[in-house]
C-alpha positions in Angstrom: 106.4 86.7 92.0 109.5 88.7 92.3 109.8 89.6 96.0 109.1 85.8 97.0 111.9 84.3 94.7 114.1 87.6 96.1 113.1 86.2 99.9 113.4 82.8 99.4 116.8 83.4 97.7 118.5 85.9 100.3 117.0 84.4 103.2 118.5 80.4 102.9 120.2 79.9 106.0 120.4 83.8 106.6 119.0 86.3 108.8 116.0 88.0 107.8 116.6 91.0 105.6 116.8 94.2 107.0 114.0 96.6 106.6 116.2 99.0 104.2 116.9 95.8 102.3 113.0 95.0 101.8 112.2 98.8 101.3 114.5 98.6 97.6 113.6 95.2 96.7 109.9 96.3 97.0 110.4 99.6 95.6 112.4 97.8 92.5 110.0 95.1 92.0 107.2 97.6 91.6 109.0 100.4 89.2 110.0 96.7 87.3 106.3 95.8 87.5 105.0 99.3 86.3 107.8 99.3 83.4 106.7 95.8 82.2 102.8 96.9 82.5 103.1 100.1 80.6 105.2 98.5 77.7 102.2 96.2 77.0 99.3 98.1 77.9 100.3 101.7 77.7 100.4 104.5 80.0 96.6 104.4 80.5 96.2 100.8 80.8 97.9 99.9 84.1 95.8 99.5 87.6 97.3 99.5 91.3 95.6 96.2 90.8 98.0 95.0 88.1 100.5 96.4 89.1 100.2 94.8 92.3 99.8 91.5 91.2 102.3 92.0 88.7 105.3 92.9 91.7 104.0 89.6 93.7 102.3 92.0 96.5 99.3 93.0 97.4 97.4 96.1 97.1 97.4 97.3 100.4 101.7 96.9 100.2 101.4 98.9 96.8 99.0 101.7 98.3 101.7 101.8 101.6 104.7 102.8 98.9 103.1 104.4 96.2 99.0 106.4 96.6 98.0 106.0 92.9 98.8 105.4 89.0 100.4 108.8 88.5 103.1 108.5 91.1 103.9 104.9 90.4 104.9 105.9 86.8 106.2 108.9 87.2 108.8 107.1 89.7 109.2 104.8 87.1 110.0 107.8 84.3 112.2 109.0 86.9 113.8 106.2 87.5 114.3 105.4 83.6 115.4 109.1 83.0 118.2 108.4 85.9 119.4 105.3 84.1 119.8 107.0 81.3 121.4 110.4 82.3 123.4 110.5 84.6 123.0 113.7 87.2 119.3 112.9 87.8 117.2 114.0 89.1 119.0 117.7 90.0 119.3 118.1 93.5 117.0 120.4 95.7 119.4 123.1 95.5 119.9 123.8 92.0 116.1 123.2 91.2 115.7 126.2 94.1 112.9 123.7 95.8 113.0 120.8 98.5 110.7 118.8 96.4 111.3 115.4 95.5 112.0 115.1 92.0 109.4 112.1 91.5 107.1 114.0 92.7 104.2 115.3 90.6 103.8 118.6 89.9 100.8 120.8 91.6 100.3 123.3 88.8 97.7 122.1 85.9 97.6 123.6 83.0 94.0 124.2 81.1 92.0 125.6 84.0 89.8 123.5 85.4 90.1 120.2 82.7 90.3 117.5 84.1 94.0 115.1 83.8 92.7 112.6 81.3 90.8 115.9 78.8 94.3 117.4 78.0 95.1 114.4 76.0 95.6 115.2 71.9 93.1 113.8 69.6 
């Protein structure tokens, strides 16, 4: 329940937090979520489901921020990575593309096999 203890604590005798404001809380209590989920469960473990319940929101919130698994952890690499090196993620420029940087690559390697296949055994 980490965005209604956020609420309840910001918004005592206060105005009502800007949109911004929500926007980062939200976006920090589901990379927290995601971080806490794949520590116990693993990278292959976690479910918009869980991680949903696990930020205090509901799916549909999750699904408006983040489409699926990949991105929400790979946002959450990112966001470790960042934390931890400072100068990340490059900016557009130097990378020579206007991607984001949490976002997923479009080239697979292997062909045709499928995400979960490439996995060592």
């Amino acid at each position: 329940m980490l965005i209604e203890a956020w609420l309840c604590q910001k918004t005592k005798g206060a105005r009502r937090p800007s949109a911004v404001a929500l926007t980062q809380v939200l976006g920090d209590a589901i990379l927290a979520a995601a971080g806490e989920l794949v520590s116990s469960r693993g990278l292959l473990g976690i479910s918009m489901s869980q991680i949903a319940a696990a930020a205090g929101i509901g799916r549909a919130t999750l699904y408006k921020y983040f489409p699926d698994v990949e991105r929400v952890v790979a946002a959450w690499h990112n966001r470790q990575v960042a934390d931890h090196w400072p100068g990340w993620p490059p900016s557009a420029s130097s990378r020579g593309t206007a991607r984001s940087g949490c976002a997923p690559s479009s080239r697979r390697t292997g062909g045709s096999a499928s995400a979960g296949s490439t996995a060592p055994t």
